[in-house]
FIKOLDO-325587 format. One record per residue (C-alpha): residue number from 1; residue in one letter; x, y, z. Coordinates in steps of 0.25 Angstrom, whole numbers, plus 5000, padded with zeros to 4 digits. Each point is the difference from the previous one (the first is absolute). Example, Ala and Ser with C-alpha at 12.3 -4.5 7.8 and 13.67 -1.06 7.14 Angstrom:
REM FIKOLDO-325587
{pos = 1 code = A X = 5049 Y = 4982 Z = 5031};
{pos = 2 code = S X = 5006 Y = 5014 Z = 4998};
//
This chain:
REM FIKOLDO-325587
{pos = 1 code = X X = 5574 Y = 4841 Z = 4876};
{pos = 2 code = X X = 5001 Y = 5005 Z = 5014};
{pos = 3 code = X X = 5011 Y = 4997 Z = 5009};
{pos = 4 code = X X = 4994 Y = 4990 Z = 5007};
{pos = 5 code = X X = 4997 Y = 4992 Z = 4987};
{pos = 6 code = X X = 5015 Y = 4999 Z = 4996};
{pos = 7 code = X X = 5003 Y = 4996 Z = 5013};
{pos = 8 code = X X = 4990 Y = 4988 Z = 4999};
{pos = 9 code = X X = 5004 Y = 4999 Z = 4987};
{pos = 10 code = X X = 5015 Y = 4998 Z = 5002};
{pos = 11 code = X X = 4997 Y = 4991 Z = 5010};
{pos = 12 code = X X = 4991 Y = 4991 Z = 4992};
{pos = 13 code = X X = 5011 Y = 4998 Z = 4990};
{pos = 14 code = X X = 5011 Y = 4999 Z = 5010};
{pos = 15 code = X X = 4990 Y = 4989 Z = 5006};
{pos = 16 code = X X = 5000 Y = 4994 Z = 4987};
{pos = 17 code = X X = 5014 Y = 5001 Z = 4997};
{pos = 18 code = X X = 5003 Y = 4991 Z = 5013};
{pos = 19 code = X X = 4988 Y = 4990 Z = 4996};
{pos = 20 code = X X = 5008 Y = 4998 Z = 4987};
{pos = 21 code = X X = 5016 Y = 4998 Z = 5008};
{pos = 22 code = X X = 4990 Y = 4990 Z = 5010};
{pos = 23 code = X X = 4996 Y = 4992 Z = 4987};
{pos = 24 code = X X = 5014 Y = 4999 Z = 4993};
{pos = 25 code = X X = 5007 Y = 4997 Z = 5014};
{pos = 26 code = X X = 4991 Y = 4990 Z = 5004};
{pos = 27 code = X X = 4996 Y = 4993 Z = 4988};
{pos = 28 code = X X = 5011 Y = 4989 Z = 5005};
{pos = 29 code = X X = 4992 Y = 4995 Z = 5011};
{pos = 30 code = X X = 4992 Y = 4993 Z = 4991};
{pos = 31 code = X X = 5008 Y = 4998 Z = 4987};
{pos = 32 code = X X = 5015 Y = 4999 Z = 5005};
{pos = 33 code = X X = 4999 Y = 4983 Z = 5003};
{pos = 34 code = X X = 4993 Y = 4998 Z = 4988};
{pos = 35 code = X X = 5009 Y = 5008 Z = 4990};
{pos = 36 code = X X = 5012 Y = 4994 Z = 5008};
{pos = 37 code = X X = 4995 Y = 4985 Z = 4997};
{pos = 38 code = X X = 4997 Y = 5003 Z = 4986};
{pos = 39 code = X X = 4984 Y = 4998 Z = 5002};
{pos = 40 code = X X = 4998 Y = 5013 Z = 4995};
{pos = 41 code = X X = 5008 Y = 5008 Z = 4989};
{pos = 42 code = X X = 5004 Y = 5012 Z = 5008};
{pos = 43 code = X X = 4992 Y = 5011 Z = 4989};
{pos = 44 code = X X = 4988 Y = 4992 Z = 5002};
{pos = 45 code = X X = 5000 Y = 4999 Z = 5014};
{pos = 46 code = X X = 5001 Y = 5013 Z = 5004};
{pos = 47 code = X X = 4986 Y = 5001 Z = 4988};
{pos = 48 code = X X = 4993 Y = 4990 Z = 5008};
{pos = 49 code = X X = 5003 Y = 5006 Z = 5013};
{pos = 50 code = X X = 4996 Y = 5013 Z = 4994};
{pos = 51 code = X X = 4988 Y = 4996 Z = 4998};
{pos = 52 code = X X = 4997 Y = 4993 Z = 5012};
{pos = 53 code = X X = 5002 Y = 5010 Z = 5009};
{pos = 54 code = X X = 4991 Y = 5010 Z = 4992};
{pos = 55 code = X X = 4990 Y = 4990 Z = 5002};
{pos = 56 code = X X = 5003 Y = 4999 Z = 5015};
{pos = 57 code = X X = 4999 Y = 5014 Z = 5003};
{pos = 58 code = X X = 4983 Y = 4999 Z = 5001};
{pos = 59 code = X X = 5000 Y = 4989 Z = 5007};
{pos = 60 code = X X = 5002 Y = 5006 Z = 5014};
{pos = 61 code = X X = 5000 Y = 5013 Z = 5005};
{pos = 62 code = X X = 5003 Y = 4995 Z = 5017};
{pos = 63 code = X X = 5015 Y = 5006 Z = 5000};
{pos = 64 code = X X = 4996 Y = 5011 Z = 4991};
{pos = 65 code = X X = 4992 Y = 5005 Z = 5013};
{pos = 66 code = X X = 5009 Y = 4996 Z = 5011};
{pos = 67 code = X X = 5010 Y = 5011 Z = 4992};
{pos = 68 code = X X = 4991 Y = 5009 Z = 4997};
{pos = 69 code = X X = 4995 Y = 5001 Z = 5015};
{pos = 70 code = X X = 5009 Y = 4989 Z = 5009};
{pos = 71 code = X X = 5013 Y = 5006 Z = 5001};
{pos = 72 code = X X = 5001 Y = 5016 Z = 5003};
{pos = 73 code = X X = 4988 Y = 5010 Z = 5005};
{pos = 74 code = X X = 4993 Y = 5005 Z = 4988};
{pos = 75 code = X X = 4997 Y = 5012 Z = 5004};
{pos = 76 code = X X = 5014 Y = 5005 Z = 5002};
{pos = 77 code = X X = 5005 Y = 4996 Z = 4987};
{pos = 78 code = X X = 5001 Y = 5010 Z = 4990};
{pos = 79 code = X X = 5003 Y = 4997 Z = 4984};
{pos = 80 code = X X = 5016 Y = 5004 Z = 5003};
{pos = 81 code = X X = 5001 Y = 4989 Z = 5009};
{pos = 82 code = X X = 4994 Y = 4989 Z = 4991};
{pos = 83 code = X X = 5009 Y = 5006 Z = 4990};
{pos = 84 code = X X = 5013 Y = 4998 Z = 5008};
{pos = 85 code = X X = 4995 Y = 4989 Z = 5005};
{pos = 86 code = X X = 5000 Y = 4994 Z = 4986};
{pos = 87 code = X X = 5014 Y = 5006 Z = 4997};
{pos = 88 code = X X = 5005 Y = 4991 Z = 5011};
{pos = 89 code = X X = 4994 Y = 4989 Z = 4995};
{pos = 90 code = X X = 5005 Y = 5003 Z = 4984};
{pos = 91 code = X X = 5014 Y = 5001 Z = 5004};
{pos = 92 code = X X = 5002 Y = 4989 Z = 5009};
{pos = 93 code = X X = 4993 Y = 4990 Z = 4990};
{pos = 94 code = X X = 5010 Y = 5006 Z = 4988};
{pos = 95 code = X X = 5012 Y = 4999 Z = 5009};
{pos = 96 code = X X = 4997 Y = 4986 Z = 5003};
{pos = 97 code = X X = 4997 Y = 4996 Z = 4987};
{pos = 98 code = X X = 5013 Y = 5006 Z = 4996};
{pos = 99 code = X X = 5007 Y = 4991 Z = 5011};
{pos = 100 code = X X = 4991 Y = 4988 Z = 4993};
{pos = 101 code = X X = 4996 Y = 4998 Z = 5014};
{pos = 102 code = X X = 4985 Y = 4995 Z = 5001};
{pos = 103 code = X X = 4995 Y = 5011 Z = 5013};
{pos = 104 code = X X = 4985 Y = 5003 Z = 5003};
{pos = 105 code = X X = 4993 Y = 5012 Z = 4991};
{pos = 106 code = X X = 4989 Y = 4999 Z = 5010};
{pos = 107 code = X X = 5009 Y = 5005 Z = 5011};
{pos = 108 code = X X = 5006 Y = 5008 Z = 4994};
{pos = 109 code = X X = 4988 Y = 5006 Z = 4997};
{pos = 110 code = X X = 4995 Y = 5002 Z = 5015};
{pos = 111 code = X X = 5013 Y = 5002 Z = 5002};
{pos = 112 code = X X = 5001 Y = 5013 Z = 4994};
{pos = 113 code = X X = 4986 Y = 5003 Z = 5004};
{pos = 114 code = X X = 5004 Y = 4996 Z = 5016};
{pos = 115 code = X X = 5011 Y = 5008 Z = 4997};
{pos = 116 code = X X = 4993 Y = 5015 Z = 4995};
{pos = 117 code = X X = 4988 Y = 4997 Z = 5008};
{pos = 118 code = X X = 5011 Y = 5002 Z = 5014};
{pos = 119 code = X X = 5006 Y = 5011 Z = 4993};
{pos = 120 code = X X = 4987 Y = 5007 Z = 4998};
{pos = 121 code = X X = 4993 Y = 4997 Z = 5014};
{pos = 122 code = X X = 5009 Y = 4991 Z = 5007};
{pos = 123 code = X X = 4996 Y = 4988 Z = 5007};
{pos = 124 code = X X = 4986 Y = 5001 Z = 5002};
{pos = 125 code = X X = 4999 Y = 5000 Z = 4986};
{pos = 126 code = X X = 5003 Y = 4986 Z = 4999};
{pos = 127 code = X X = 4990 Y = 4987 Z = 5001};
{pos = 128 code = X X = 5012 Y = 4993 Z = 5008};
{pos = 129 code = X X = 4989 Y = 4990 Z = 5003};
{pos = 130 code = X X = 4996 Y = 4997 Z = 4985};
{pos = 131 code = X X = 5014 Y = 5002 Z = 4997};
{pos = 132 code = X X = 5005 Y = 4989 Z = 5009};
{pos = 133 code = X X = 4988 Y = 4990 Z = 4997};
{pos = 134 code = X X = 4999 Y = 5001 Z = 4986};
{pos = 135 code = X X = 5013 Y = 5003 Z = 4993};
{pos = 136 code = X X = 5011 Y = 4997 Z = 5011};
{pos = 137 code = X X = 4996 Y = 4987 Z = 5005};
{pos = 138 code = X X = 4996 Y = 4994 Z = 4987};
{pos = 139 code = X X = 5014 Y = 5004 Z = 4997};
{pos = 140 code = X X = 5006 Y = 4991 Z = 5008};
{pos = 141 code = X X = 4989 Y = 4990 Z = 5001};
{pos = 142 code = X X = 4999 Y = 4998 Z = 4984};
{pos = 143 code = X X = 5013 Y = 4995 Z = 4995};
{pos = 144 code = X X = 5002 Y = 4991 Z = 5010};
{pos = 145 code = X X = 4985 Y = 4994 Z = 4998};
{pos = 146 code = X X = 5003 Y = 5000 Z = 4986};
{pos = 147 code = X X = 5013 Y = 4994 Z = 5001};
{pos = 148 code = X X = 4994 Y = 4988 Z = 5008};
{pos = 149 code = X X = 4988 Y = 4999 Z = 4991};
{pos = 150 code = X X = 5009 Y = 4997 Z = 4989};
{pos = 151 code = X X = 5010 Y = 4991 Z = 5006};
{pos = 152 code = X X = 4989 Y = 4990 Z = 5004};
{pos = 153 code = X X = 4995 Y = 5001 Z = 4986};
{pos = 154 code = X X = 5015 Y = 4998 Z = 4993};
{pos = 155 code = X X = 5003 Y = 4988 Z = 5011};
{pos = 156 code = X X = 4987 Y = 4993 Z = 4993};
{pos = 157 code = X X = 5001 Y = 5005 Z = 4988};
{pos = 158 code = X X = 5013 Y = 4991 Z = 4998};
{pos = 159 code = X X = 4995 Y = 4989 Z = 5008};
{pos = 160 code = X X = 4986 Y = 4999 Z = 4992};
{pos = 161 code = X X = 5010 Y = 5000 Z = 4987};
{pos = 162 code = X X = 5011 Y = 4992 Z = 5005};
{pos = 163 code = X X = 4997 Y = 4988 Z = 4989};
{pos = 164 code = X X = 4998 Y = 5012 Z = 4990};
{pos = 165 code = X X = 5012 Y = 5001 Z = 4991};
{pos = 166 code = X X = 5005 Y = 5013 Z = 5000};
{pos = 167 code = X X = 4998 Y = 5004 Z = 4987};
{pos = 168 code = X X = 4987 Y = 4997 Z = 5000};
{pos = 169 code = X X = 4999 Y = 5006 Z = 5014};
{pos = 170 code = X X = 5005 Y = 5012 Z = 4996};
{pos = 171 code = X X = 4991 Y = 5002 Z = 4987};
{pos = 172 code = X X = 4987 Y = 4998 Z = 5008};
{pos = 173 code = X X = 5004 Y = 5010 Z = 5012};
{pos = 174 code = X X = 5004 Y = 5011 Z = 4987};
{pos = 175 code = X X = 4986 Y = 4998 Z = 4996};
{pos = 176 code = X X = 4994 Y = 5001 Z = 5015};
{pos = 177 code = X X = 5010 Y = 5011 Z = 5003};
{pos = 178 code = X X = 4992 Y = 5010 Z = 4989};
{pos = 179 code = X X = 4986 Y = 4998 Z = 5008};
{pos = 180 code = X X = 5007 Y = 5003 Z = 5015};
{pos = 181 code = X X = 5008 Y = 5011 Z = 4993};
{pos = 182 code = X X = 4986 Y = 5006 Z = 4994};
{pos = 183 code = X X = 4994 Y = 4999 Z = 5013};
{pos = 184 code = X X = 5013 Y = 5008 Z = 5008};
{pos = 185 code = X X = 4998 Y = 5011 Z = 4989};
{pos = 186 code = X X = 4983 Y = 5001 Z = 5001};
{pos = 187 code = X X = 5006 Y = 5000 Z = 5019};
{pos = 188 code = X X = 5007 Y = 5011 Z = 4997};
{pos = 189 code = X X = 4990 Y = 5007 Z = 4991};
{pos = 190 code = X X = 4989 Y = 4998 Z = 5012};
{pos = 191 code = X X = 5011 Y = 5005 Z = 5012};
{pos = 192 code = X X = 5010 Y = 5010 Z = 4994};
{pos = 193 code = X X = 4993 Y = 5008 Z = 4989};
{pos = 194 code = X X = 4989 Y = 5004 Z = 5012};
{pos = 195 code = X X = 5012 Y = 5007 Z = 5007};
{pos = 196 code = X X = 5000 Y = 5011 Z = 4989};
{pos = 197 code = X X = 4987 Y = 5002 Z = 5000};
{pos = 198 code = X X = 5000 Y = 5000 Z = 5014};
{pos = 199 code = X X = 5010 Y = 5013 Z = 5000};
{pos = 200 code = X X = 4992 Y = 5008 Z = 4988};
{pos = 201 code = X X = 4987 Y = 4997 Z = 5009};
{pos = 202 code = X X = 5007 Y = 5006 Z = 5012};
{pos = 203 code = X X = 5005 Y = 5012 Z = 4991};
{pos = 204 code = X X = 4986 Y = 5002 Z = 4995};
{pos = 205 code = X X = 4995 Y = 5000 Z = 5015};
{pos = 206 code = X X = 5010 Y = 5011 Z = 5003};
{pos = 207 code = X X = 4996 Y = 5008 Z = 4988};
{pos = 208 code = X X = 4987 Y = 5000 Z = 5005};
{pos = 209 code = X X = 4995 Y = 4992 Z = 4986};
{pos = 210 code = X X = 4995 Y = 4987 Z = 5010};
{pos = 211 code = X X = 4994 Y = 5000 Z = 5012};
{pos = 212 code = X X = 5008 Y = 4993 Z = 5013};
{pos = 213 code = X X = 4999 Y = 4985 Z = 4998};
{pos = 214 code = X X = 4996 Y = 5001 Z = 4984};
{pos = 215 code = X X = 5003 Y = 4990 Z = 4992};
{pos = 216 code = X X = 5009 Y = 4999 Z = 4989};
{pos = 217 code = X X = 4992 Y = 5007 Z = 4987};
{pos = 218 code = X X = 5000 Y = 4991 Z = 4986};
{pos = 219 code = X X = 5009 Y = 5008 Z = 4991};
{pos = 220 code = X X = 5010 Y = 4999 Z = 5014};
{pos = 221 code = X X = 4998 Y = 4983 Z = 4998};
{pos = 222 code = X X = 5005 Y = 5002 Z = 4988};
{pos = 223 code = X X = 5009 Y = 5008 Z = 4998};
{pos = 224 code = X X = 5008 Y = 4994 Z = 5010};
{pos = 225 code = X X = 4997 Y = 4986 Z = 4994};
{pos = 226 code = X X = 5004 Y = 5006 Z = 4987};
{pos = 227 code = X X = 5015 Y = 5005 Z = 5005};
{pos = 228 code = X X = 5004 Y = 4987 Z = 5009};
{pos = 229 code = X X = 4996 Y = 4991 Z = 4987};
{pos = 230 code = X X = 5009 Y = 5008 Z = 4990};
{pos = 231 code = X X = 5010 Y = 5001 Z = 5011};
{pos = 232 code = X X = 4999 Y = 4986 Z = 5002};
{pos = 233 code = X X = 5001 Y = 4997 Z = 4985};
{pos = 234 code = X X = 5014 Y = 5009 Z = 5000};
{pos = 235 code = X X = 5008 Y = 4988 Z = 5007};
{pos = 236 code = X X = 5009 Y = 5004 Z = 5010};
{pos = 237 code = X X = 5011 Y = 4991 Z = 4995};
{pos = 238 code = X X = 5008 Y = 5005 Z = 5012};
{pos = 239 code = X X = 4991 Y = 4994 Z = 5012};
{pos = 240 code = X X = 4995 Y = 4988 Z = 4991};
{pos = 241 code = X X = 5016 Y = 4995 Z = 4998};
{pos = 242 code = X X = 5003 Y = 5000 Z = 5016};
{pos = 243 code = X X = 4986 Y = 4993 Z = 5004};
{pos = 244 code = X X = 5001 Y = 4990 Z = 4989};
{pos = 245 code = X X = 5017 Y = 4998 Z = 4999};
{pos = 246 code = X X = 5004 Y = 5006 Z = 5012};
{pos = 247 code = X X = 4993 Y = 4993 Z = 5013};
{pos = 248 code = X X = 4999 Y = 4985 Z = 4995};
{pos = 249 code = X X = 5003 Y = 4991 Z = 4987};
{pos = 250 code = X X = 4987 Y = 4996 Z = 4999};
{pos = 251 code = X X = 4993 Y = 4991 Z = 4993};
{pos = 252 code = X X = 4984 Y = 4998 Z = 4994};
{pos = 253 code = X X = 4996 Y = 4992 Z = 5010};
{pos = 254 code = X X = 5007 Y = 5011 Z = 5011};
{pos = 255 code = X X = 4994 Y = 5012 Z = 4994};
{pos = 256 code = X X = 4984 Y = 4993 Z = 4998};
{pos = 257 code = X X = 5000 Y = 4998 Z = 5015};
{pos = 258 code = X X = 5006 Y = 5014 Z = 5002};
{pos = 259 code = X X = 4992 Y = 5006 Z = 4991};
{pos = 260 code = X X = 4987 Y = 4992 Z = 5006};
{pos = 261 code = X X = 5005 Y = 5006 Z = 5015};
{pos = 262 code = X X = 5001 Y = 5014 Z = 4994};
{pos = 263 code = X X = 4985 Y = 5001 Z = 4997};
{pos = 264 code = X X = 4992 Y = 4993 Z = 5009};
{pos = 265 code = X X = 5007 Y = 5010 Z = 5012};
{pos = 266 code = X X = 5000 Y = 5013 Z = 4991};
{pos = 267 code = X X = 4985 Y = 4996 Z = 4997};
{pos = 268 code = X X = 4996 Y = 4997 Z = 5014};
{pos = 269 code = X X = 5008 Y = 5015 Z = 5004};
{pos = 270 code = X X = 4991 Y = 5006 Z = 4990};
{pos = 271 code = X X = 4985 Y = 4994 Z = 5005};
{pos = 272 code = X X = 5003 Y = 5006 Z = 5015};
{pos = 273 code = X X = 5008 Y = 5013 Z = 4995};
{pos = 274 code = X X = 5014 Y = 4998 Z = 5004};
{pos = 275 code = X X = 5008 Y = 5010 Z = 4993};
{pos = 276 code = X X = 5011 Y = 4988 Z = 4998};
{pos = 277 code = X X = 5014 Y = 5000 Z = 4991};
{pos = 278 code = X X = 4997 Y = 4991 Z = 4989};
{pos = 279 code = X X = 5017 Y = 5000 Z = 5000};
{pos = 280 code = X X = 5000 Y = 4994 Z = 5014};
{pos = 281 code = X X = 4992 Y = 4989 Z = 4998};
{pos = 282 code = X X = 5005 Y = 4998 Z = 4986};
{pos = 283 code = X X = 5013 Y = 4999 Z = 5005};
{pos = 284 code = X X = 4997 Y = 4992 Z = 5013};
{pos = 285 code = X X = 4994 Y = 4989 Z = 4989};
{pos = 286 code = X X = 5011 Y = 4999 Z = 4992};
{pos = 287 code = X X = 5010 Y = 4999 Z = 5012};
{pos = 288 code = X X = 4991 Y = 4990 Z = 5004};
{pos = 289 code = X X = 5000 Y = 4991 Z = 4987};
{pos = 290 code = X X = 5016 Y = 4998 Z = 5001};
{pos = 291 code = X X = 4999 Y = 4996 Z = 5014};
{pos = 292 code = X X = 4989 Y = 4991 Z = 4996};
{pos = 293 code = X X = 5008 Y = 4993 Z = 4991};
{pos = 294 code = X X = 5012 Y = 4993 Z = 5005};
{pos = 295 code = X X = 5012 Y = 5003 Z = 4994};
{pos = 296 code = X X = 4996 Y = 5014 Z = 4994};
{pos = 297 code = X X = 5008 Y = 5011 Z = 5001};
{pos = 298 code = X X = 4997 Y = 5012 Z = 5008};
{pos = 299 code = X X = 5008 Y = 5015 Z = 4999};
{pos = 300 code = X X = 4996 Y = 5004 Z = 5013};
{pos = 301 code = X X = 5009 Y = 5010 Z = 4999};
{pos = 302 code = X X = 4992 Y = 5007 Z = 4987};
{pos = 303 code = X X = 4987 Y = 4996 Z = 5010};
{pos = 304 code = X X = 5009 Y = 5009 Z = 5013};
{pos = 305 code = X X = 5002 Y = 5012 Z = 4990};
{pos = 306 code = X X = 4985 Y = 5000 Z = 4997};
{pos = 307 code = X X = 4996 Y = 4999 Z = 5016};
{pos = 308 code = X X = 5009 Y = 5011 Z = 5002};
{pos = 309 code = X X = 4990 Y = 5009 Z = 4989};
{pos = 310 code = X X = 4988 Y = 4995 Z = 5005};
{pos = 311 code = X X = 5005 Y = 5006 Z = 5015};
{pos = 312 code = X X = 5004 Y = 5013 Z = 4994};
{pos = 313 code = X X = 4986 Y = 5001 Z = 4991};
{pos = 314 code = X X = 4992 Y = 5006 Z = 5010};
{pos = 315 code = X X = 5010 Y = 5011 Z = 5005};
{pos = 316 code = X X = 5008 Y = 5002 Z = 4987};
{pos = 317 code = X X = 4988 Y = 5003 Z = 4995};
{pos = 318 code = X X = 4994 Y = 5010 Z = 5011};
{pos = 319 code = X X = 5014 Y = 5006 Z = 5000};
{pos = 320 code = X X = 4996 Y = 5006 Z = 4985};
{pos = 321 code = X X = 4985 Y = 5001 Z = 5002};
{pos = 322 code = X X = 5004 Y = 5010 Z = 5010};
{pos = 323 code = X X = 5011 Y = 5008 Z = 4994};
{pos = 324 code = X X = 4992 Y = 5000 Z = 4989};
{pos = 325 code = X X = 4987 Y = 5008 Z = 5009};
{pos = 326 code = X X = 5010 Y = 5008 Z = 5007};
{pos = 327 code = X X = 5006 Y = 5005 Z = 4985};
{pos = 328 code = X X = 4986 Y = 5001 Z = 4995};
{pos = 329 code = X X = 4994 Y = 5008 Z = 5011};
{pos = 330 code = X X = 5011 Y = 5009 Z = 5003};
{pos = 331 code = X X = 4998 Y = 5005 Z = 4985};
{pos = 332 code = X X = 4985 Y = 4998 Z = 5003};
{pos = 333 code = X X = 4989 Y = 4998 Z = 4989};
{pos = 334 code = X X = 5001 Y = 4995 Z = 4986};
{pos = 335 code = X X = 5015 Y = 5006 Z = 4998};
{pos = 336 code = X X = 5004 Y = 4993 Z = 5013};
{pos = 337 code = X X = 4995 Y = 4986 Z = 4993};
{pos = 338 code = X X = 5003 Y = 5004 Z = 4987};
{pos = 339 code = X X = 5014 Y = 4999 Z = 5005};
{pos = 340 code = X X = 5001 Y = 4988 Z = 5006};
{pos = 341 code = X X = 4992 Y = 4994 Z = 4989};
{pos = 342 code = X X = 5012 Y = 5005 Z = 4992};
{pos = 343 code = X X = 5010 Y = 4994 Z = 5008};
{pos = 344 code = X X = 4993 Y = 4988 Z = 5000};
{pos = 345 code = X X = 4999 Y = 4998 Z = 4985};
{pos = 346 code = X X = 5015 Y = 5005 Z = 4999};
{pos = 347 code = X X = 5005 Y = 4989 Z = 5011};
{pos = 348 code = X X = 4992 Y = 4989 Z = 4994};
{pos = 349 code = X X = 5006 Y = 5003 Z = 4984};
{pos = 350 code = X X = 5014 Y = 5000 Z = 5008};
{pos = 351 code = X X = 4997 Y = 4986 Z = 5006};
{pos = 352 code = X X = 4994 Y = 4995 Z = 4986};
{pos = 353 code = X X = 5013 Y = 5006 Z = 4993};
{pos = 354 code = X X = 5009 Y = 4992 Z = 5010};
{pos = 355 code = X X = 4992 Y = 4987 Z = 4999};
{pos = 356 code = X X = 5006 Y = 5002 Z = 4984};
{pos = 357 code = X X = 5014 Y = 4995 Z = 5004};
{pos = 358 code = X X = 4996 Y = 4987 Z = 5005};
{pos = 359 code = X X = 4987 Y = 4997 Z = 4991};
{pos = 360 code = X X = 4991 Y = 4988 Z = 5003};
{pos = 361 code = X X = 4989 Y = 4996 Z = 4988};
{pos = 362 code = X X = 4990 Y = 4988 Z = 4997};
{pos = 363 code = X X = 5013 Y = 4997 Z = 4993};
{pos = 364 code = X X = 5011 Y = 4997 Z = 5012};
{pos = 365 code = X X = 4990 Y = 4997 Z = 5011};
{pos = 366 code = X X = 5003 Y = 4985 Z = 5001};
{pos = 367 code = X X = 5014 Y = 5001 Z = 4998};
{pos = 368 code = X X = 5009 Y = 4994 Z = 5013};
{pos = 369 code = X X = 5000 Y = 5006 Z = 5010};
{pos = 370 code = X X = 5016 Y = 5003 Z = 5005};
{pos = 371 code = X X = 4997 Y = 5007 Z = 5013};
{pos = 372 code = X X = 4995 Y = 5013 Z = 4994};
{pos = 373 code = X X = 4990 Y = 5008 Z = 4992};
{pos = 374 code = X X = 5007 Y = 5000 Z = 4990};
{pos = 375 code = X X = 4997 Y = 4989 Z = 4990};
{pos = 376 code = X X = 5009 Y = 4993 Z = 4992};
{pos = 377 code = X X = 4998 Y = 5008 Z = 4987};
{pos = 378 code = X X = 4997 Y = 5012 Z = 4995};
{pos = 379 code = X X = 4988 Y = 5006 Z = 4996};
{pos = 380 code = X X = 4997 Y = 5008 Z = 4987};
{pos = 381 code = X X = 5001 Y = 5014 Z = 5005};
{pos = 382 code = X X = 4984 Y = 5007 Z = 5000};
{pos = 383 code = X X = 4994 Y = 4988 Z = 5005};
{pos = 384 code = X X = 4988 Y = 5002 Z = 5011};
{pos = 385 code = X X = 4998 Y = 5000 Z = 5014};
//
């Protein structure tokens, strides 16, 4: 292989890699309300999401484009700064899943490649216009959009059923909450598996494989549809307990209009290309089905801890994308990458190995929260993500 070729092949699988931690961190905007009201067993689930968002990955390819092409100048991105872009993004997600704090992969993808793309060119590098139409205002726009949309739907939900009994109530919404959860996981499918591909297109255009504005290539679909579905399909126990525990005691009827919220926006993100946290709005939604329902408890301190990461994504982020160039480059070449990607694997087996001391599994998801991730018993040592 030539030097160029390992280069683009350490990024592809480094691109991969963080399609796989973007599956297994997010799979609780679809499944956390339903395993949390017992509509689905937790294994199963995360299957059925799995699934779904395998599916969902050829269904749109509108915010596979706007990364590929939206955000930073094409022609002055190299291949070391999609791969330290993409280390950014890898280790925000892991650290935030270690926290068991539900953060955005998708910014912390741009993030990192914001972040090596000013620390290769500097600021004319940067889409600043794409960047503030197309991730940060959907940002702020989404969750409370999402919120809204999903209060208005718990306020009727309980009013519609009011002469429901609550056990029957609830055995219906169960039922309804496995269609709204199947439609959160085939949203996410369509919006975040395209952000990958996005990234391995735009390496592939710096390679010099595609021509400027190409589209994603077949095996690039799915491959990257491959990765997020088995990352999915891993759990990420840690994230699932604080969205489906830790922000609201929600019930069926609470976690179908949530659920219901989450799609239609994430859905409607995808048709026009916004590159939008599936996160946010999940979050937003299920913040908005406990103030839709009077009397329903709300952490919002667990919600202001979340807040905090999402304002830090961006930057954070960034921070490492371009520490990461500046280490690759200085070396320079496949050894300058070699390292990092190094490093990279080294920091991510130390997060994995910390994660060990307060393990989180299928097992111990549901159990009450006490105010932290730690849930109220063990799990077997061994168990997965």
């Amino acid at each position: 292989m030539t030097g160029n070729s390992v280069l683009l092949a350490l990024v592809v699988a480094t691109a991969l890699g963080f399609d796989f931690t973007n599956g297994f961190h997010d799979t609780g905007n679809a499944m956390a309300t339903s395993i949390a009201t017992g509509a689905l067993p937790p294994r199963i689930a995360v299957a059925v999401s799995s699934v779904l968002n395998l599916a969902g990955a050829f269904l749109s390819f509108s915010v596979a484009a706007t990364i590929a092409n939206g955000l930073v100048q094409t022609h002055l991105v190299t291949l070391t700064v999609v791969f330290a872009g993409l280390a950014g993004g890898i280790l925000w997600n892991l650290a935030t899943w270690y926290l068991g704090l539900p953060s955005s992969s998708s910014h912390a993808l741009i993030g990192g490649v914001v972040g090596a793309s000013l620390a290769a060119a500097g600021g004319h590098a940067v889409q600043w216009h794409g960047l503030t139409s197309k991730v940060v205002l959907p940002a702020l726009l989404s969750p409370v959009i999402a919120g809204l949309v999903a209060v208005v739907g718990t306020f009727f939900v309980y009013r519609i059923t009011r002469g429901v009994s609550a056990d029957l109530r609830g055995r219906g919404f169960r039922l309804g909450q496995i269609g709204s959860a199947s439609m959160v996981s085939l949203a996410h499918g369509t919006n975040d598996a395209q952000k990958t591909m996005g990234i391995i297109t735009l390496a592939l255009i710096a390679n010099g494989s595609l021509t400027a504005h190409a589209k994603a290539p077949v095996w690039v679909i799915v491959s990257c549809a491959l990765a997020i579905s088995l990352g999915t399909y891993a759990g990420g126990w840690r994230v699932i307990r604080t969205l489906g525990k830790g922000l609201v005691e929600i019930e069926a009827p609470q976690g179908m209009a949530a659920e219901s919220a989450s799609a239609a926006v994430i859905l409607l993100s995808s048709r026009f290309g916004y590159s939008l946290s599936t996160t946010h709005v999940a979050t937003g939604s299920i913040l908005g089905s406990g103030v839709g329902k009077a009397g329903a408890a709300v952490r919002w301190s667990v919600a202001a801890r979340m807040a905090l990461a999402w304002v830090l994504t961006l930057p954070a982020a960034g921070l490492v994308g371009a520490a990461a160039y500046a280490t690759a480059d200085g070396i320079g070449g496949t050894a300058g990458i070699s390292t990092v990607f190094v490093v990279l694997a080294a920091s991510v087996t130390g997060l994995y190995l910390a994660s060990r001391r307060t393990t989180v599994t299928a097992s111990n998801v549901n159990s009450q929260w006490s105010g932290s991730l730690a849930p109220a018993r063990t799990a077997p040592a061994g168990a997965a993500l």
